[in-house]
C-alpha positions, -999 to +999 in steps of 0.1 A: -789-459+510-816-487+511-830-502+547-808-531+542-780-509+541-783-491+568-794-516+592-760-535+580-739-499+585-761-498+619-753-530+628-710-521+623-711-492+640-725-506+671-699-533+672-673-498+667-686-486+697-687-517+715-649-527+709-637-491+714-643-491+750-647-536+755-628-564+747-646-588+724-650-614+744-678-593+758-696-586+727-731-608+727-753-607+697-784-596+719-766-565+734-750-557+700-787-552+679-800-534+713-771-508+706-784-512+670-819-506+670-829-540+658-840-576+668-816-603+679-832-622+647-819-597+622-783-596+626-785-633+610-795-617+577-763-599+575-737-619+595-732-654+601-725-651+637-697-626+653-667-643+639-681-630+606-687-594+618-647-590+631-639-603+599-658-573+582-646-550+604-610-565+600-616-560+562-621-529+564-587-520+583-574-545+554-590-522+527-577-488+539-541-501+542-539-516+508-553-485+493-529-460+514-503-486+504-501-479+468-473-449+466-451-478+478-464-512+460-473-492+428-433-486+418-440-452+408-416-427+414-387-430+441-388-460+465-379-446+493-406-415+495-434-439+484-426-455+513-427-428+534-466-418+518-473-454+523-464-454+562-481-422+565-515-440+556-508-467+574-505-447+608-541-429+600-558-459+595-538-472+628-552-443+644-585-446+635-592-482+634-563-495+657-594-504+686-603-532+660-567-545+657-565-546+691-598-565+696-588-595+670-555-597+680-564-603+715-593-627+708-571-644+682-550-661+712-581-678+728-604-685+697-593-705+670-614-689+645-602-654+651-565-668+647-571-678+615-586-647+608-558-625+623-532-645+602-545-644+572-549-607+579-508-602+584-507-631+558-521-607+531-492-584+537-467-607+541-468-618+506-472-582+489-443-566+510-420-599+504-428-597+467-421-558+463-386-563+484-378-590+461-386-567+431-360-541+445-334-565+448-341-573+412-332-536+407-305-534+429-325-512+450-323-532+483-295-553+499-292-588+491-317-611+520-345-635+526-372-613+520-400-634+532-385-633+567-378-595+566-413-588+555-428-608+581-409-596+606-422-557+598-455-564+591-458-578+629-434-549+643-463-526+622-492-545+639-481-545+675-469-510+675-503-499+657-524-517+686-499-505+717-502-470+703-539-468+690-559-494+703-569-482+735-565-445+750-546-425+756-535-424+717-497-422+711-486-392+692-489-400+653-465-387+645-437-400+671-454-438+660-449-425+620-411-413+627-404-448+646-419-468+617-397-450+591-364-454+609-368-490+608-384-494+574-359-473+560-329-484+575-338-520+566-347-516+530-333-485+517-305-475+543-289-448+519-322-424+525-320-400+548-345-397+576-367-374+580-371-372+619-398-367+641-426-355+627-454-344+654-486-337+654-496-360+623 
């Protein structure tokens, strides 16, 4: 890893730290690159100011649910139990990044920028989960409804339950948070599956 790099991984993990334990409204440039190790100067070579920062940080969340998404969105295999992997990723990246959910989401009602960055955020999802229930109903797989609305409507269920259970302590129990999430994404989509109950300790 070159200097660059890690002053720019230095420069994230301080803002970790930070918004595990303080809201963002807190977070100053000068006190972030004193957790950093660096000048006030040099976090303008990496980030435009601190909007940009919580939108790589919100990227990254972004990047490790797409990813554990695929058993479900890669229509591989049965429906239902990609489904269940794909939940299962989405509560371990909850649980580890859930403190930066929480921080954008509660910035996003008194900033403007942050809002548009927290809705294009659930936006993302919105249209791939809408497009893969309509792709079921294609099949015959899923019940016959609007499946924009449906989709939105999870994808903010997922987001608020991810940020009351992970993004401050004490941490709900993953797998109670996993077990809720599949009752409801199963009984809405694929209501024929059995569920698989609560599953602690995940």
């Amino acid at each position: 890893m070159s200097k660059s790099e890690r002053t720019r991984a230095a420069i994230l993990d301080a803002a970790r730290e930070f918004l595990r334990l303080r809201p963002f409204r807190e977070l100053t440039v000068a006190e972030l690159m004193k957790s950093a190790g660096a000048s006030r100067a040099t976090f303008y070579q990496y980030f435009n100011d601190l909007h940009g920062l919580m939108a790589t940080l919100l990227d990254e969340v972004k990047e490790g649910i797409v990813t554990g998404a695929q058993p479900w969105f890669s229509e591989v295999g049965d429906p239902a139990q990609g489904l269940r992997h794909s939940l299962a990723a989405l509560v371990a990246v909850g649980a580890e990044k859930g403190f930066i959910l929480r921080a954008v989401s509660d910035a996003a009602t008194q900033d403007a920028r942050l809002e548009d960055v927290w809705e294009g955020f659930i936006g993302a999802f919105d249209e791939l989960v809408a497009e893969r229930i309509a792709r079921d109903q294609a099949l015959g797989l899923i019940a016959p409804f609007e499946p924009s609305a449906v989709a939105r409507a999870l994808n903010r269920m997922d987001a608020a339950t991810l940020i009351q259970a992970f993004g401050r302590p004490p941490m709900a129990d993953r797998g109670a948070v996993l077990a809720a999430l599949e009752r409801i994404w199963l009984s809405t989509l694929y209501p024929d599956t059995p569920l698989s109950g609560n599953v602690q300790g995940r």
